[in-house]
Every structure is written in C-alpha cells, then in structure tokens.
N, CA and C atoms as an extended XYZ file, in Angstrom:
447
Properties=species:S:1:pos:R:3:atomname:S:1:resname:S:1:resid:I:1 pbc="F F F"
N        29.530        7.153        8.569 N   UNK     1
C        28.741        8.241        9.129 CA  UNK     1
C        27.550        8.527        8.223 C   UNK     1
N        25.974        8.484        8.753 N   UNK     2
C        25.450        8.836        7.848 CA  UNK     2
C        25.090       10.736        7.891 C   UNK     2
N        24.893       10.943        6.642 N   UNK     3
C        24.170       12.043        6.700 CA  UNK     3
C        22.731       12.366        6.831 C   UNK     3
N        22.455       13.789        6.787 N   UNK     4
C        21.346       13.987        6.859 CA  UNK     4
C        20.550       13.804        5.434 C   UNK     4
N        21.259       14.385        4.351 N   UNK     5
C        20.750       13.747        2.783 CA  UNK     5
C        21.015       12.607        3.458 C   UNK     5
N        21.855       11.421        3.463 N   UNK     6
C        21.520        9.912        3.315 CA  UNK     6
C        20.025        9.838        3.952 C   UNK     6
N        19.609       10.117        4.982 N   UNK     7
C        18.692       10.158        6.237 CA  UNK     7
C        17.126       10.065        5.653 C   UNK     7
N        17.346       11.623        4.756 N   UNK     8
C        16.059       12.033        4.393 CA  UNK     8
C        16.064       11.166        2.614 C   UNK     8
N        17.044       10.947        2.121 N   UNK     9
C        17.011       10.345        1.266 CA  UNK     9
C        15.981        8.655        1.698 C   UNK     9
N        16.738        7.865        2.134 N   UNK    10
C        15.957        6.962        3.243 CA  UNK    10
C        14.627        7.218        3.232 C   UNK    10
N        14.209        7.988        3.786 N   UNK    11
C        12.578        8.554        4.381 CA  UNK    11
C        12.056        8.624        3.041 C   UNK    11
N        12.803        9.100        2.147 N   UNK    12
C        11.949        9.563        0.373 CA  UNK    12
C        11.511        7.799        0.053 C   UNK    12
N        12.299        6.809        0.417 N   UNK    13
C        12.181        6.021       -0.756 CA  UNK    13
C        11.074        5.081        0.125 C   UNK    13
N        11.250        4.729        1.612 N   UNK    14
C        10.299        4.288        2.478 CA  UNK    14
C         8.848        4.938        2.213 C   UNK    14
N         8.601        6.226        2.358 N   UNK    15
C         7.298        6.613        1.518 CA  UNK    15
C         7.207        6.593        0.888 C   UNK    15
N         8.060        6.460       -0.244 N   UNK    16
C         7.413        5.725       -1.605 CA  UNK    16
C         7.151        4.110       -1.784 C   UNK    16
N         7.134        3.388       -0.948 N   UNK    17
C         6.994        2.133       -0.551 CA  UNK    17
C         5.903        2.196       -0.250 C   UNK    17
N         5.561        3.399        0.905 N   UNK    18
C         4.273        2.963        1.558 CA  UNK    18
C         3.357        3.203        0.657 C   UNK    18
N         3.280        4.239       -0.587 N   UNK    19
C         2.120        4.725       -1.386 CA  UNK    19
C         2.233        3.802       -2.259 C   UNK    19
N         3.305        2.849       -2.641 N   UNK    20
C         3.156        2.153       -3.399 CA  UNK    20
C         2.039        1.153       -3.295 C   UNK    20
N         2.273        0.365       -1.742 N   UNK    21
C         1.129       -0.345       -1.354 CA  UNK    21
C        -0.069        0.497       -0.974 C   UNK    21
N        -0.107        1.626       -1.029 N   UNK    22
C        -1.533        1.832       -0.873 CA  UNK    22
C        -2.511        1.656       -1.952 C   UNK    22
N        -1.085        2.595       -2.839 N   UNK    23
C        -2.448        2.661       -4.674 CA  UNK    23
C        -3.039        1.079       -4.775 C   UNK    23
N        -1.722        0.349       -4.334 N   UNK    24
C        -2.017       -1.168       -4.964 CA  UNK    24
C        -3.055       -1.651       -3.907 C   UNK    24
N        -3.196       -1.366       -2.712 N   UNK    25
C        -4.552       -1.897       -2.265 CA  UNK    25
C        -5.804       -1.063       -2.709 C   UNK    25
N        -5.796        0.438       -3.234 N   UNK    26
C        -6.594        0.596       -3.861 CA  UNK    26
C        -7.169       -0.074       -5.032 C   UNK    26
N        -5.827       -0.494       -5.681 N   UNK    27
C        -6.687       -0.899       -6.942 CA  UNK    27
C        -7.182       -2.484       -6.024 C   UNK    27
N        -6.571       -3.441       -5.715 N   UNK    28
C        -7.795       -4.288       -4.857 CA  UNK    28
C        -8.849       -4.182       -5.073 C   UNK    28
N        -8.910       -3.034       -3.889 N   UNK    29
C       -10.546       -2.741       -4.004 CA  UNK    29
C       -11.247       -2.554       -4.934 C   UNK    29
N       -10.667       -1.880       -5.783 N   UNK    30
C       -11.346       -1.378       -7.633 CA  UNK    30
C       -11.964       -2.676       -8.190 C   UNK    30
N       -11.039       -4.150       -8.248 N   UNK    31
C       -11.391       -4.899       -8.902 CA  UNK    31
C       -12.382       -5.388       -8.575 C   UNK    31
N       -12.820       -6.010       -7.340 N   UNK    32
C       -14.537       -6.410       -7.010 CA  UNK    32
C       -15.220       -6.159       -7.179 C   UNK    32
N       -15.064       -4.636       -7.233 N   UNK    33
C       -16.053       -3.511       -8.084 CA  UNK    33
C       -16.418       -3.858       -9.374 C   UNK    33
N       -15.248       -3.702       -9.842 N   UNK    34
C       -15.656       -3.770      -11.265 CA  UNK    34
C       -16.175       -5.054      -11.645 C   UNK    34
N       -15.525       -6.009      -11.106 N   UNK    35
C       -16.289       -7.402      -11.760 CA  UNK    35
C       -18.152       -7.648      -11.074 C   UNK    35
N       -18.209       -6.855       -9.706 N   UNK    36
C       -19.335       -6.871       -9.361 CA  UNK    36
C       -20.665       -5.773      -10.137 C   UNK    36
N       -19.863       -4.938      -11.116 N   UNK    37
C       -20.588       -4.269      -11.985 CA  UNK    37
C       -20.650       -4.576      -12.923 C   UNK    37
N       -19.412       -5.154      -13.533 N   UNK    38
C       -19.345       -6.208      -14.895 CA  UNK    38
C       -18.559       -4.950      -15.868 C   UNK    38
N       -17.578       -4.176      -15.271 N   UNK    39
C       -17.088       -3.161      -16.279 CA  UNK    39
C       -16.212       -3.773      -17.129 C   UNK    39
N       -15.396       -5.066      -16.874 N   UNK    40
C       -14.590       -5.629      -17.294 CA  UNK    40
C       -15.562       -6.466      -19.499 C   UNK    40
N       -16.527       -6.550      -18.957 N   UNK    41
C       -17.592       -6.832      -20.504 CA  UNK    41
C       -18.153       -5.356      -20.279 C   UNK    41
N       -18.438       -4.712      -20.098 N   UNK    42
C       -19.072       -3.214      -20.687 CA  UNK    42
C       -18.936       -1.782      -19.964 C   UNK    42
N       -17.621       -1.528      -19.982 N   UNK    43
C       -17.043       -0.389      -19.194 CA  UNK    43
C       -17.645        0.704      -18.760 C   UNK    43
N       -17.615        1.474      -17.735 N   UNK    44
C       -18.401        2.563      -17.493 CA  UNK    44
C       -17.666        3.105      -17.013 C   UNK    44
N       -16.706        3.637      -17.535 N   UNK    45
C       -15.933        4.782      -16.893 CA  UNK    45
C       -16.258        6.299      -16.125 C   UNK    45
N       -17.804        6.530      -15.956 N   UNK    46
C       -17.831        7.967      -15.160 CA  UNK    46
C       -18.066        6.651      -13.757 C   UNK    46
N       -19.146        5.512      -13.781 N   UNK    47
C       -19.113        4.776      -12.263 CA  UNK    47
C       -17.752        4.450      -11.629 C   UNK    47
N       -17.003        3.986      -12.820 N   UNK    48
C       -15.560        3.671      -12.701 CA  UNK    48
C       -14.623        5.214      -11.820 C   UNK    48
N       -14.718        5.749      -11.915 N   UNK    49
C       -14.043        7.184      -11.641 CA  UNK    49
C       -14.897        7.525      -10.303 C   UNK    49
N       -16.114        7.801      -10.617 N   UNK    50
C       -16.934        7.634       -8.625 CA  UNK    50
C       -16.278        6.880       -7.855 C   UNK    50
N       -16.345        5.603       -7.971 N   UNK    51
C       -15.349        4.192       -7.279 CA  UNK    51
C       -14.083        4.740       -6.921 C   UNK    51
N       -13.859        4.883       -7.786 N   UNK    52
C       -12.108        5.722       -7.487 CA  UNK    52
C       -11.808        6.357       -6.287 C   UNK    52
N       -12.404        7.579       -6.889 N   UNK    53
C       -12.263        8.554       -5.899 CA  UNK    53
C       -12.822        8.213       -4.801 C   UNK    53
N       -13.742        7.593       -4.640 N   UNK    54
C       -14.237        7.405       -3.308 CA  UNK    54
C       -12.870        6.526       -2.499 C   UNK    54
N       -12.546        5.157       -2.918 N   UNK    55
C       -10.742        4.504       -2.688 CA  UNK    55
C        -9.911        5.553       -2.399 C   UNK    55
N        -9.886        6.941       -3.357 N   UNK    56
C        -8.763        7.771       -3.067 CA  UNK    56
C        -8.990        8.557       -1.767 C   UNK    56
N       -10.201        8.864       -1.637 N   UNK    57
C       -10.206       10.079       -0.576 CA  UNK    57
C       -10.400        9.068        0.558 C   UNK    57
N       -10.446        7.565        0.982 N   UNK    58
C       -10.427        6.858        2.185 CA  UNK    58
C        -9.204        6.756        3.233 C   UNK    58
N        -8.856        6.578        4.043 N   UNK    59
C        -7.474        6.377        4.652 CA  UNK    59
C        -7.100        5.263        4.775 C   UNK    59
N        -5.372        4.677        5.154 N   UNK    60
C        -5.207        3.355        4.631 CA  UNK    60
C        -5.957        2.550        5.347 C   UNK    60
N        -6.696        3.070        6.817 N   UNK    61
C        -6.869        2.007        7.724 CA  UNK    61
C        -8.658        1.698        7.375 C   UNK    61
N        -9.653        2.669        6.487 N   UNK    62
C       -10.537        2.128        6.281 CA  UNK    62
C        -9.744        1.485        4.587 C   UNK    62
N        -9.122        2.006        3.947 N   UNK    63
C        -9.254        0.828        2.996 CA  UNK    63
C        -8.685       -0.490        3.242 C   UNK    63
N        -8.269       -0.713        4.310 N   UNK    64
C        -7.641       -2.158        4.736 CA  UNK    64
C        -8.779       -2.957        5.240 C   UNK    64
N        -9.772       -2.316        5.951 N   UNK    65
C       -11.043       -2.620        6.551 CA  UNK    65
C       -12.028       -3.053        5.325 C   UNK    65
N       -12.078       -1.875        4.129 N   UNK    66
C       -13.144       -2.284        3.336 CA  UNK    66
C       -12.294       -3.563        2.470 C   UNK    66
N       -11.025       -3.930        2.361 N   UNK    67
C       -10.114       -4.994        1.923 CA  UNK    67
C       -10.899       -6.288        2.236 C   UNK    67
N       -10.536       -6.381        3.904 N   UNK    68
C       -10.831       -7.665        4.650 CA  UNK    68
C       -12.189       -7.808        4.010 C   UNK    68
N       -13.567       -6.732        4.298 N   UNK    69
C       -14.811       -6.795        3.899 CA  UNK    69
C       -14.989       -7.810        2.342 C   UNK    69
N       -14.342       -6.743        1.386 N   UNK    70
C       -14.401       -7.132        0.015 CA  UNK    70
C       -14.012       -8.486       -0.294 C   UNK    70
N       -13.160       -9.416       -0.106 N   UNK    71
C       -12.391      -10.197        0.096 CA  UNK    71
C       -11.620      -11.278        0.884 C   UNK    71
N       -12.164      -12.402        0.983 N   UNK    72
C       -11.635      -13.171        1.737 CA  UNK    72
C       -10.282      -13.026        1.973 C   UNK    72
N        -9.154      -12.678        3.025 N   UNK    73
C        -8.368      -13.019        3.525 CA  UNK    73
C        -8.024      -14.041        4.594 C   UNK    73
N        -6.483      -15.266        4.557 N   UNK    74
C        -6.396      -15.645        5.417 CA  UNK    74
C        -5.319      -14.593        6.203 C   UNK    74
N        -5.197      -15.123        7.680 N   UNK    75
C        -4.709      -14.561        8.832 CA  UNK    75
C        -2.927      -14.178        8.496 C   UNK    75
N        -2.214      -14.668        7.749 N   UNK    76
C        -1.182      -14.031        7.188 CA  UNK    76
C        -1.088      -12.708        6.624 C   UNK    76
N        -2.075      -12.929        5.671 N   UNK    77
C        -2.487      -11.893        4.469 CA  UNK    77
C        -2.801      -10.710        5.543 C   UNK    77
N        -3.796      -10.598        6.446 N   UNK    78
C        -4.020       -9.641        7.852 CA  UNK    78
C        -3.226       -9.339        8.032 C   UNK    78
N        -1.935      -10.336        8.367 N   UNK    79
C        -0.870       -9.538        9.164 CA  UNK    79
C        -0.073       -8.850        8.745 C   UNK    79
N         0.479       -9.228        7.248 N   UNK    80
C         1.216       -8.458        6.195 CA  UNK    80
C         0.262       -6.792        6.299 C   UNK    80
N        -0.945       -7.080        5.978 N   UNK    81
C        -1.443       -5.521        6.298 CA  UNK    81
C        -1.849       -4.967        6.927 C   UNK    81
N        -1.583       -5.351        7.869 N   UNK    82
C        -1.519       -4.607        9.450 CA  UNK    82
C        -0.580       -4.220        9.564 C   UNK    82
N         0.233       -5.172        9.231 N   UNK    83
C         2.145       -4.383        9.662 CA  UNK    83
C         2.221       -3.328        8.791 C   UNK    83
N         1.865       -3.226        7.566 N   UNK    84
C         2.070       -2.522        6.529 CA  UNK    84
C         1.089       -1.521        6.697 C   UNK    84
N         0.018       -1.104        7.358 N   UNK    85
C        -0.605       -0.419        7.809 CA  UNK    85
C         0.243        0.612        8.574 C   UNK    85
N         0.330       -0.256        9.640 N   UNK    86
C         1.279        0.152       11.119 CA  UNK    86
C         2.310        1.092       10.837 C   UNK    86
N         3.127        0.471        9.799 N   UNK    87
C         4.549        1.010        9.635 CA  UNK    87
C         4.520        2.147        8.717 C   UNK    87
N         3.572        2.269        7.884 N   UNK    88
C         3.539        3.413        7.231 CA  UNK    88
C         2.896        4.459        7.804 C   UNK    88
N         1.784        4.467        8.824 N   UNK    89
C         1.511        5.405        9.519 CA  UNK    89
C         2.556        6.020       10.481 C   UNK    89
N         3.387        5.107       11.090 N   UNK    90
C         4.763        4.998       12.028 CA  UNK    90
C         5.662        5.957       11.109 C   UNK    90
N         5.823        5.710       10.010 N   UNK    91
C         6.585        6.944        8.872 CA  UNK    91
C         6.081        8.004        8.717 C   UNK    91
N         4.978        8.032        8.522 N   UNK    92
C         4.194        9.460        8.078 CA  UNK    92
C         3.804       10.394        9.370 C   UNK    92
N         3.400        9.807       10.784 N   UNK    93
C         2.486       10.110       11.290 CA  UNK    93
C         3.703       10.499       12.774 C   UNK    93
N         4.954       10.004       12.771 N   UNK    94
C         5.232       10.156       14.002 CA  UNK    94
C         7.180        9.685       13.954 C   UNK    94
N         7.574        9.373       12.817 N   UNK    95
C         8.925        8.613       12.765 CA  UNK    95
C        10.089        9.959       13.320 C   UNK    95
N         9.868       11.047       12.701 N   UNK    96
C        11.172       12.388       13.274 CA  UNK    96
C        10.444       12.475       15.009 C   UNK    96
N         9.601       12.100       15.310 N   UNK    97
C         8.750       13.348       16.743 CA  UNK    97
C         9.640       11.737       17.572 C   UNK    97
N         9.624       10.310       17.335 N   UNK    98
C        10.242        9.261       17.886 CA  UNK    98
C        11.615        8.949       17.950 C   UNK    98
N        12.115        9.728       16.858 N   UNK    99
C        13.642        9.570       16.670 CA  UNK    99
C        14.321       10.839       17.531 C   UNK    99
N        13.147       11.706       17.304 N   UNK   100
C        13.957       12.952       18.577 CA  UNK   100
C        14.799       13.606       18.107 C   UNK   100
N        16.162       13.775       18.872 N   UNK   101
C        17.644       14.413       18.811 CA  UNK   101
C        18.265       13.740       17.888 C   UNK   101
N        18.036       12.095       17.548 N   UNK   102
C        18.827       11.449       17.121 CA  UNK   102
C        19.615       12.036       16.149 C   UNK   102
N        18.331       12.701       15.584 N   UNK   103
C        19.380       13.307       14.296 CA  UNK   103
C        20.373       14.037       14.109 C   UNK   103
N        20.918       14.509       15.688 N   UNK   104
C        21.882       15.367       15.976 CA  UNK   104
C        23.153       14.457       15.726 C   UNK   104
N        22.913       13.296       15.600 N   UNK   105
C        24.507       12.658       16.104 CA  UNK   105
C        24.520       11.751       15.222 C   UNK   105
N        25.711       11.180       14.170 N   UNK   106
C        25.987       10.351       13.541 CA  UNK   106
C        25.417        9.040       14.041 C   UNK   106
N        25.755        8.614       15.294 N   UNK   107
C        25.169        7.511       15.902 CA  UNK   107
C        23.306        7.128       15.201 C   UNK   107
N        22.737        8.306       15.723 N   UNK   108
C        21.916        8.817       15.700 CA  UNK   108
C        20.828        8.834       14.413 C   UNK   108
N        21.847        9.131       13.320 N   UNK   109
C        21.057        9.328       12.613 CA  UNK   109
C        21.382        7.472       11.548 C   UNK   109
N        22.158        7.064       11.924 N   UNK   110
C        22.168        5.543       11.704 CA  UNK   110
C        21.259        4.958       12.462 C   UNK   110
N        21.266        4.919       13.557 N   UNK   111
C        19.590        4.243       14.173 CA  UNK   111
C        18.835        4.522       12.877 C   UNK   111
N        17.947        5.689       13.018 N   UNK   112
C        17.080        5.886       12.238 CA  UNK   112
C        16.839        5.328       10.761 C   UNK   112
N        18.379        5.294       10.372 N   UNK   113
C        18.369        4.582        9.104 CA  UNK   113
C        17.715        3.102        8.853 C   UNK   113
N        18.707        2.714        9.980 N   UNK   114
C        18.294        1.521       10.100 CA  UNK   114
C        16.402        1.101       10.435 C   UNK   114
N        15.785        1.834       11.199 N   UNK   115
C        14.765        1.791       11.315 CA  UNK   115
C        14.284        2.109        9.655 C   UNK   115
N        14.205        3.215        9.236 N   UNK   116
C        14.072        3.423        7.632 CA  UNK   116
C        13.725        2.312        7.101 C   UNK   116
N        14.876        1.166        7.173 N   UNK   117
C        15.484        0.238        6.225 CA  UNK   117
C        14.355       -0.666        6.048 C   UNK   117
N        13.939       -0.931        7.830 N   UNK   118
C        13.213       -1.915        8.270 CA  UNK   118
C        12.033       -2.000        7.732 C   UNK   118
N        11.283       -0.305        7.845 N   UNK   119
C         9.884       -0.282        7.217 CA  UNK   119
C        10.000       -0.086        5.467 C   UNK   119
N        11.283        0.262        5.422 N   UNK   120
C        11.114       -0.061        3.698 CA  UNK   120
C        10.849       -1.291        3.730 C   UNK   120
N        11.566       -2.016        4.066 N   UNK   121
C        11.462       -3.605        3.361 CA  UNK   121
C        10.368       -4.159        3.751 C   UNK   121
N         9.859       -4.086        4.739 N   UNK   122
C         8.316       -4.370        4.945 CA  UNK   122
C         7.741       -3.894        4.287 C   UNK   122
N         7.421       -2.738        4.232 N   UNK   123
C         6.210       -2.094        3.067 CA  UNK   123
C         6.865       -2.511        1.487 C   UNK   123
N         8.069       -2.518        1.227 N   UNK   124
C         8.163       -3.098       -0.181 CA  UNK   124
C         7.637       -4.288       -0.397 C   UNK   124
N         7.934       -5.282        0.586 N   UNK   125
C         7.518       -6.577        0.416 CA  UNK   125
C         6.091       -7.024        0.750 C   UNK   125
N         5.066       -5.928        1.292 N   UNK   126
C         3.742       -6.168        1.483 CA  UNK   126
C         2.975       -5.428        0.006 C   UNK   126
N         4.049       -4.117       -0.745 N   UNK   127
C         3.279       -3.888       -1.813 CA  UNK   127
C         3.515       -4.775       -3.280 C   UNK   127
N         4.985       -5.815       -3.097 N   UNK   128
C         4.564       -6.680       -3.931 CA  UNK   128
C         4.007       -7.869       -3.750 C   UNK   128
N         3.360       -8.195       -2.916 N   UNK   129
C         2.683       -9.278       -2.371 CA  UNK   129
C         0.950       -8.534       -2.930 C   UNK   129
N         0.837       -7.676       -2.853 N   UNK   130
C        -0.454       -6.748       -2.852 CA  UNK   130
C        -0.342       -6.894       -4.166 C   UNK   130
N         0.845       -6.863       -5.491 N   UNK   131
C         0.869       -6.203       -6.562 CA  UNK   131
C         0.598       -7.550       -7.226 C   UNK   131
N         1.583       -9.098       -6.784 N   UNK   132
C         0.847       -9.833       -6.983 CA  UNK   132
C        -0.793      -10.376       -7.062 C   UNK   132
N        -1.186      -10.355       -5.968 N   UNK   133
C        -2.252      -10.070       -6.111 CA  UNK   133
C        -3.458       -9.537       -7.050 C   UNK   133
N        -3.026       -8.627       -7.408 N   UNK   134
C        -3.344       -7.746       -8.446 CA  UNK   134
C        -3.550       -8.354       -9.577 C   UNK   134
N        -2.351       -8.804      -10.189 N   UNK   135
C        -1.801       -9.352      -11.610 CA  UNK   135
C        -2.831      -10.342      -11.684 C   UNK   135
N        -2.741      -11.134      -10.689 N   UNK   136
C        -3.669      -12.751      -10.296 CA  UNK   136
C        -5.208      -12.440      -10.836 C   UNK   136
N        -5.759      -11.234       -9.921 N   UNK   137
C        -7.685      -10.629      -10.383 CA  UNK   137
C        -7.192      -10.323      -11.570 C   UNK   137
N        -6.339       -9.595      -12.206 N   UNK   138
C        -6.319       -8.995      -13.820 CA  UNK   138
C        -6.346       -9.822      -14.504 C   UNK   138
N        -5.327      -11.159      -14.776 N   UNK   139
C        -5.237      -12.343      -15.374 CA  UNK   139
C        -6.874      -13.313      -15.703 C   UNK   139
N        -7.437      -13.203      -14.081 N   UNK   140
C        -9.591      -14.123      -14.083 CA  UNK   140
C       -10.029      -12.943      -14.844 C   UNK   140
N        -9.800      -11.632      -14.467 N   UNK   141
C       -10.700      -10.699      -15.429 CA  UNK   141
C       -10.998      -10.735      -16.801 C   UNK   141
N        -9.321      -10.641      -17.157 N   UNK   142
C        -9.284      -11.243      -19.005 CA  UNK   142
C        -9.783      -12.454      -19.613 C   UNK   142
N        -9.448      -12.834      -18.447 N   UNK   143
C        -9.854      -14.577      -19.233 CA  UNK   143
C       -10.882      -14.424      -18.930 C   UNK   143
N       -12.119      -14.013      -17.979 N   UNK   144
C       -13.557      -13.871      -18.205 CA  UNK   144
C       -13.946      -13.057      -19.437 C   UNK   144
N       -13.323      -12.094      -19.804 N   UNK   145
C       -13.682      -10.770      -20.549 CA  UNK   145
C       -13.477      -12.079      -22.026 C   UNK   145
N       -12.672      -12.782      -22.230 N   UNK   146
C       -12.599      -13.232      -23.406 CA  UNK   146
C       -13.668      -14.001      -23.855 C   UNK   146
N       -14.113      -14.805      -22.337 N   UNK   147
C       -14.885      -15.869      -23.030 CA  UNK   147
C       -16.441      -15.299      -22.849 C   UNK   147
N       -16.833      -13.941      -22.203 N   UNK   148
C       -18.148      -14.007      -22.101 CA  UNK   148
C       -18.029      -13.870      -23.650 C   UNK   148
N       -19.522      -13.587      -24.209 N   UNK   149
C       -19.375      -13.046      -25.386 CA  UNK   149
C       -20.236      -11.644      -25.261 C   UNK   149
C-alpha cells in the first residue's frame, strides 16, 4: 500500500531530477559563452554573472531552444530533451490536477507512483547525460586554458 508520505516523497525526489537537469543545461549554455568571450584565459566575473542570470530567469523550454541554437545537436540528443522537457513540465505544471482522486485510494496512489518513477528515471537519466556533457566542455576548456599562454 502506498502512502501519501511515500507519494509526495516520490514527487520530492522527481523534482529534484528535473532541476537537476535544468541547472545542468544551464550551465551548457554558460560554457559557449564563456569560451566565446574567452573567460576561461581572462575571467570576468560581473559579464559572467549577467550571463547567468539571464540562463536563470529563462524557462526550460527557451533554454532548450537557446541549447539547440548554441550547439550542434544530433536528433537523439533532441529527443532526450524534449522528453525531459515534457516530463518535467508534466510534474510541475499539471501531475496532481491528472492524477485526480487517485490519491484517494491505495490503488491510486500506486499508479501515480509508478508514473513518479517513470519521469524520475527519465529526467535522471537525461540530467546525467547533460552532466556528461558538461564534464566533456570542462575537460577542452582546461586543456585550452593550459596551453594558451
């Protein structure tokens, strides 16, 4: 039988999935930046912090947009963040108003779990695919940063 803590417990860790992949497509975006400013050889941390915030205050679906823009993606890579788009808005934006009553009934509130489960593991597995990613630009950054002089 699940409960309602199990339930909302569930929901805690799925949104933390989804913000996980967001920061991490934020930072994405950060890095083009920066190598297209060259902060990585001579830092500018107040442009660095504009950049930011501008990433922070966007929503996931223009920073997925300014993603594709910034960055060549192939048609996989799209779909991972589309779904991962999809499903986290599907959590945030509408998952209790779709599940309804369910939550009235043990039955009920196992569906939901199970749904839970689903967009966790999607969004976990699109924010370490994203996080990879990441590591990959940080790794060309350093090794550029070493050898300019």
């Amino acid at each position: 039988m699940a409960t309602r803590e199990e339930l909302y417990t569930k929901f805690g860790i799925a949104a933390e999935a989804g913000q996980l992949f967001e920061t991490e497509l934020g930072t994405l975006l950060l890095c083009p930046r920066g190598l297209e400013y060259g902060w990585h050889l001579l830092p500018n941390g107040e442009k660095a912090r504009a950049v930011l915030d501008e990433i922070d205050r966007s929503t996931l679906r223009r920073l997925a947009n300014s993603f594709k823009g910034a960055i060549r993606i192939d048609d996989d890579l799209a779909d991972r963040f589309s779904f991962a788009q999809r499903a986290r808005n599907r959590l945030n934006y509408g998952f209790y108003e779709k599940h309804n009553f369910k939550i009235q009934t043990d039955e009920g509130r196992q569906a939901m779990i199970a749904d839970l489960e689903a967009i966790q593991e999607g969004l976990f597995q699109t924010w370490q695919f994203a996080s990879a990613m990441t590591s990959q630009i940080s790794e060309i950054i350093l090794h550029d940063a070493v050898l300019s002089p």
